[in-house]
C-alpha positions in Angstrom: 48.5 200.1 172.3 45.8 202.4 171.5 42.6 201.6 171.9 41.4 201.6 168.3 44.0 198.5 167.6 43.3 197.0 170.9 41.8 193.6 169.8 40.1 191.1 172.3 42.4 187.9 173.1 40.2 185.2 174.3 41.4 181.1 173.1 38.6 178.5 174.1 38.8 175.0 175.2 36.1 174.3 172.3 36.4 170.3 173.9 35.3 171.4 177.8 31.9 171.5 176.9 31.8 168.5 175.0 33.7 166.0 177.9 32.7 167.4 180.7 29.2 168.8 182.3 30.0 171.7 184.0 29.2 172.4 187.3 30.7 175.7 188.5 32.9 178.4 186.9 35.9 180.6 188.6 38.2 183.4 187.1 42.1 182.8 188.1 44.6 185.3 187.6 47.9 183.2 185.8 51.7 183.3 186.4 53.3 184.4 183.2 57.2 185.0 182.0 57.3 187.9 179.4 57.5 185.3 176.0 54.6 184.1 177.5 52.1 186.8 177.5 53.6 188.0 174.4 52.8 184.5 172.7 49.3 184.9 174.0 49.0 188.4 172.8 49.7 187.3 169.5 47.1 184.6 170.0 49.5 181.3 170.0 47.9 179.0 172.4 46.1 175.7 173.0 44.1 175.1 175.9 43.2 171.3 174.3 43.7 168.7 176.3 44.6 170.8 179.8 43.7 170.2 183.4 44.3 171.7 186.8 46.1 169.9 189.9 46.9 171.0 193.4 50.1 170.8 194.3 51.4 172.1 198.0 48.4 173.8 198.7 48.4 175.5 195.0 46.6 175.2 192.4 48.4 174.7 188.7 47.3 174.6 185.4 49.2 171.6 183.4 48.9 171.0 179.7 48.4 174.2 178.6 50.5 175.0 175.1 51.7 178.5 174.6 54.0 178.7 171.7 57.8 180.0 171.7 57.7 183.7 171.4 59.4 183.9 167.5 62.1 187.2 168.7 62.6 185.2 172.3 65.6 184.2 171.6 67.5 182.0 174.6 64.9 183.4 177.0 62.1 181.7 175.5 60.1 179.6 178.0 59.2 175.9 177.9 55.7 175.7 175.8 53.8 173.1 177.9 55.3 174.5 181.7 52.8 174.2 184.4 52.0 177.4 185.4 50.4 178.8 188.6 46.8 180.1 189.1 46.1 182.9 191.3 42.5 182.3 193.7 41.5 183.1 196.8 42.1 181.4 199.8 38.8 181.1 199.9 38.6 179.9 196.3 41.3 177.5 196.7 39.9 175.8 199.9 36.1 175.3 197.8 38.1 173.7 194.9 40.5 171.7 197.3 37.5 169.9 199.0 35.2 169.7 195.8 38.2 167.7 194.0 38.0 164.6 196.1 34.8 163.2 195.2 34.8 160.6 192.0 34.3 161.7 189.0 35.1 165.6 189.7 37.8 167.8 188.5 39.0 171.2 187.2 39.8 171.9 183.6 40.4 175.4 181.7 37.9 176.6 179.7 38.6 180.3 178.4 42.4 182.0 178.6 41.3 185.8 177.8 43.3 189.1 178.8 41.6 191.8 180.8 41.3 195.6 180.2 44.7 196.2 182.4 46.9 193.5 180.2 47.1 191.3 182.5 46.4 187.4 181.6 43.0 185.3 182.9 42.1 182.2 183.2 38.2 181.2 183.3 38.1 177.4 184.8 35.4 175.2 185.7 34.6 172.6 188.4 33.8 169.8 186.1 32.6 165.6 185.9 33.4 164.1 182.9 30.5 162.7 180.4 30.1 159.3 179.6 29.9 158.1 175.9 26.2 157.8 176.2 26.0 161.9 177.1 28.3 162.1 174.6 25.8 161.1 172.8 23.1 163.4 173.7 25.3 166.4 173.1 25.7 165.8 169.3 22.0 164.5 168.9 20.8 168.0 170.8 23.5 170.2 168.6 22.2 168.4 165.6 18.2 169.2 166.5 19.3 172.7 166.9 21.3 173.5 163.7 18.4 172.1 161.9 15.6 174.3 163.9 17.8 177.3 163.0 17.8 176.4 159.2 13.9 176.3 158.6 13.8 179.8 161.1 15.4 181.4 157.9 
């Protein structure tokens, strides 16, 4: 691909932001099969409604809907798979021991590919709002949309 048609991939979770307050972020590298980035090249996923889990030490990303390739034939791949994230030890320790207090978890905000091709994954430590903060969120969105209409 040259660079001139290279376009930037990047599919937000537009309802992170709105659920959860976010606390702290982390890039993960993400298992893929070949449909699968090719889906996401094309721009054919959903990051709505996904979460991350530990399982065995690992830490896997579960919810998140990337489309049958259309020319994948039988070799497709199952749209809503979990699918691995690549961290640190280090990384994966922090996120472990952060997990276990209330009210704390880890959900996908931003599924981008880099300069080399390869797939990201930006996710964030995250508690979830309560409907009150809820609230807040569309009260303070609203105040701003209107402060930006009487600047011009």
């Amino acid at each position: 691909m040259s660079t001139k048609n290279k376009q930037q991939i990047k599919i937000k979770n537009r309802k992170a932001e709105f659920d959860y307050f976010i606390e702290q972020r982390f890039t993960a590298g993400i298992v893929l099969t070949g449909t699968e980035i090719k889906s996401i090249r094309q721009g054919k996923a959903n990051l709505t409604d996904s979460y991350c889990r530990f399982l065995n030490g690992e830490l896997w990303a579960s919810g998140i809907h990337i489309s049958e390739y259309g020319y994948g034939g039988h070799y497709n791949h199952d749209p809503r798979a979990d699918r691995k994230l690549l961290l640190s030890k280090k990384e994966l320790k922090k996120l472990e021991w952060k997990v276990t207090e209330k009210g704390t978890t880890i959900i996908p905000l931003l599924l981008w590919i880099n300069d080399k091709g390869y797939a990201k994954l930006d996710i964030a430590l995250a508690k979830g709002k309560r409907q009150y903060d809820k609230r807040e969120s569309i009260k303070d969105r609203d105040n701003e949309r209107e402060l930006q209409k009487h600047i011009r």
